[in-house]
LOMAR-610114 format. One record per residue (C-alpha): residue in one letter; x, y, z. Coordinates in steps of 0.25 Angstrom, whole numbers, padded with zeros to 4 digits, always signed. Example, Ala and Ser with C-alpha at 12.3 -4.5 7.8 and 13.67 -1.06 7.14 Angstrom:
LOMAR-610114
A+0049-0018+0031S+0055-0004+0029
END
This chain:
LOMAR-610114
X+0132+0323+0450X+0138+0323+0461X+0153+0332+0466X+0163+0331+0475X+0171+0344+0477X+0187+0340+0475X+0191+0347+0484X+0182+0346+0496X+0177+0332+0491X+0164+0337+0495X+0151+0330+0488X+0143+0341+0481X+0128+0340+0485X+0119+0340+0473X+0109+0352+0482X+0122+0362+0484X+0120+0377+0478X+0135+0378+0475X+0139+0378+0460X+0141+0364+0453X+0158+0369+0451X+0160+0372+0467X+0158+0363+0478X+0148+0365+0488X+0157+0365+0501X+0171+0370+0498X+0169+0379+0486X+0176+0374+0476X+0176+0374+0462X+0176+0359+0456X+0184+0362+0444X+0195+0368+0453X+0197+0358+0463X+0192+0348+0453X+0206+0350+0446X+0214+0350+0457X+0210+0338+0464X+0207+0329+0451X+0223+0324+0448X+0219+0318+0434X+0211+0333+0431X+0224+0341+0437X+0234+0331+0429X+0226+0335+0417X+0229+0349+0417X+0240+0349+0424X+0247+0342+0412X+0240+0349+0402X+0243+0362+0408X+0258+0356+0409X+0259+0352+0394X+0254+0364+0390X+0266+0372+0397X+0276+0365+0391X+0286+0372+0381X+0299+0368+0375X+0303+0355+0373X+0302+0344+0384X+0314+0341+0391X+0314+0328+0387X+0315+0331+0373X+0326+0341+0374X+0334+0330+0383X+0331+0321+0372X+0338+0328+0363X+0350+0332+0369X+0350+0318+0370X+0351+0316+0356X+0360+0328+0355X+0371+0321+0363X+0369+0308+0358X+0371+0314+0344X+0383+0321+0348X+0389+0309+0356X+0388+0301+0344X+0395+0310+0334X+0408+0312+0343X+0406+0294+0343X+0407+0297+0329X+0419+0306+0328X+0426+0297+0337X+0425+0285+0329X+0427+0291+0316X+0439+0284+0307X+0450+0290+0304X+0448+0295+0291X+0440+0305+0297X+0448+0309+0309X+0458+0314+0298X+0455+0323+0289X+0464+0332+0280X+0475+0331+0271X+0481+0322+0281X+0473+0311+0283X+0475+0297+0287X+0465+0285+0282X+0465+0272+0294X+0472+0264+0288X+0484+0274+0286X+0482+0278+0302X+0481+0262+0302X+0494+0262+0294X+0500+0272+0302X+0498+0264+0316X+0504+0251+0310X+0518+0259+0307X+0516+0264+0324X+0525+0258+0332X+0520+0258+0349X+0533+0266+0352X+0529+0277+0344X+0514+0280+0351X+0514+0283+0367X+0501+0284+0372X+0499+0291+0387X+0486+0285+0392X+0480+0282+0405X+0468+0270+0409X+0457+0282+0409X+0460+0290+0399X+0448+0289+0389X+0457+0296+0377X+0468+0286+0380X+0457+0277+0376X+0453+0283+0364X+0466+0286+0360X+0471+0269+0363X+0460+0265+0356X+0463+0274+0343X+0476+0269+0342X+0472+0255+0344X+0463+0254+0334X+0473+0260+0323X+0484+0251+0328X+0494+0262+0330X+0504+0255+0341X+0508+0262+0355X+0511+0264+0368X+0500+0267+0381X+0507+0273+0391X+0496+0271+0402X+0499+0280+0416X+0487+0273+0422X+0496+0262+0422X+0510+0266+0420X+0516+0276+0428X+0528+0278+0420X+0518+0281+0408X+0514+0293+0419X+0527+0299+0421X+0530+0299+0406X+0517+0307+0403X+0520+0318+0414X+0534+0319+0406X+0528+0323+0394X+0520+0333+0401X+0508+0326+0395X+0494+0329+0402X+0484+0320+0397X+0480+0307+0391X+0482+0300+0380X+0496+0307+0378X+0502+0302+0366X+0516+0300+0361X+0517+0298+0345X+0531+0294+0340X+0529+0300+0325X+0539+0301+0312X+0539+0317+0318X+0544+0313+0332X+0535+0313+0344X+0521+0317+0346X+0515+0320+0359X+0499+0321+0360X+0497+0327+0370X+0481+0332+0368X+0478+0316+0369X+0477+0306+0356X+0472+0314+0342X+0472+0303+0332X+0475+0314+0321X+0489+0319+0332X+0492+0305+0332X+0492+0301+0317X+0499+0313+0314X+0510+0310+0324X+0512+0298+0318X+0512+0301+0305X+0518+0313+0302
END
């Protein structure tokens, strides 16, 4: 059988005196050199000796369930957003939809003035809330009415949506943004 060293690439004689694990002419053992210069034999260990190091969870696994994590999360506040009204009040005060729907037939557009400008996601919300209860009123938008602008620094107000809610007990100002429980009670009360 014949040996070429790896290293030195040097054909081994079959009439040499070194041992059958060096090579002849530069010394070295094959096993060593053998590893290092053979890629498949050195990808071998390498990625045994890489799998056996591991600890803990991979990466991809604990960025898979973070993942999860926030999915799950994201759609429990999707949830809670689109819950019916029977469950946004709770107590001895609450209202079914179709009393709120009641309530919003009997409100006039006079009686609600709604702060708002084109950005404002919460005037959004808040439009959109209204809307599908049918409760009637008035947008102000300052991104397109400058008059609505001036009237919103006079009440010192200092964000979007600032609502005016024209009630049985006199004025209401929301002034933390639109709170559908704020709102109802203003109304009703």
């Amino acid at each position: 059988m014949t040996t070429i060293c790896p290293k030195c690439r040097h054909l081994r004689p079959a009439d040499t005196q070194a041992p059958d694990w060096q090579c002849p002419a530069c010394g070295v053992a094959y096993a060593k050199t053998g590893a290092a210069m053979n890629p498949q034999v050195e990808a071998r260990s390498a990625g045994y000796r890489a799998k056996s190091s591991k600890s803990g969870l991979p990466w991809r696994v604990m960025l898979t369930a973070v993942a999860v994590i926030v999915g799950l999360y994201g759609g429990h506040q999707a949830h809670l957003d689109k819950r019916g009204l029977g469950e946004l009040f709770s107590g001895a005060d609450t209202l079914d939809e179709a009393a709120v729907r009641q309530l919003a037939g009997s409100v006039r557009a006079e009686q609600v003035v709604m702060y708002s400008t084109t950005e404002c996601g919460y005037c959004t919300q808040a439009r959109s809330w209204m809307k599908d209860y049918g409760f009637a009123f008035t947008e102000c938008n300052m991104s397109h009415d400058s008059r609505c602008e001036d009237e919103f620094r006079a009440l010192h107000a200092t964000g979007t949506p600032y609502l005016i809610v024209r009630g049985p007990r006199g004025e209401h100002h929301m002034k933390e943004g639109f709170d559908s429980d704020e709102f109802i009670k203003a109304l009703s009360s």
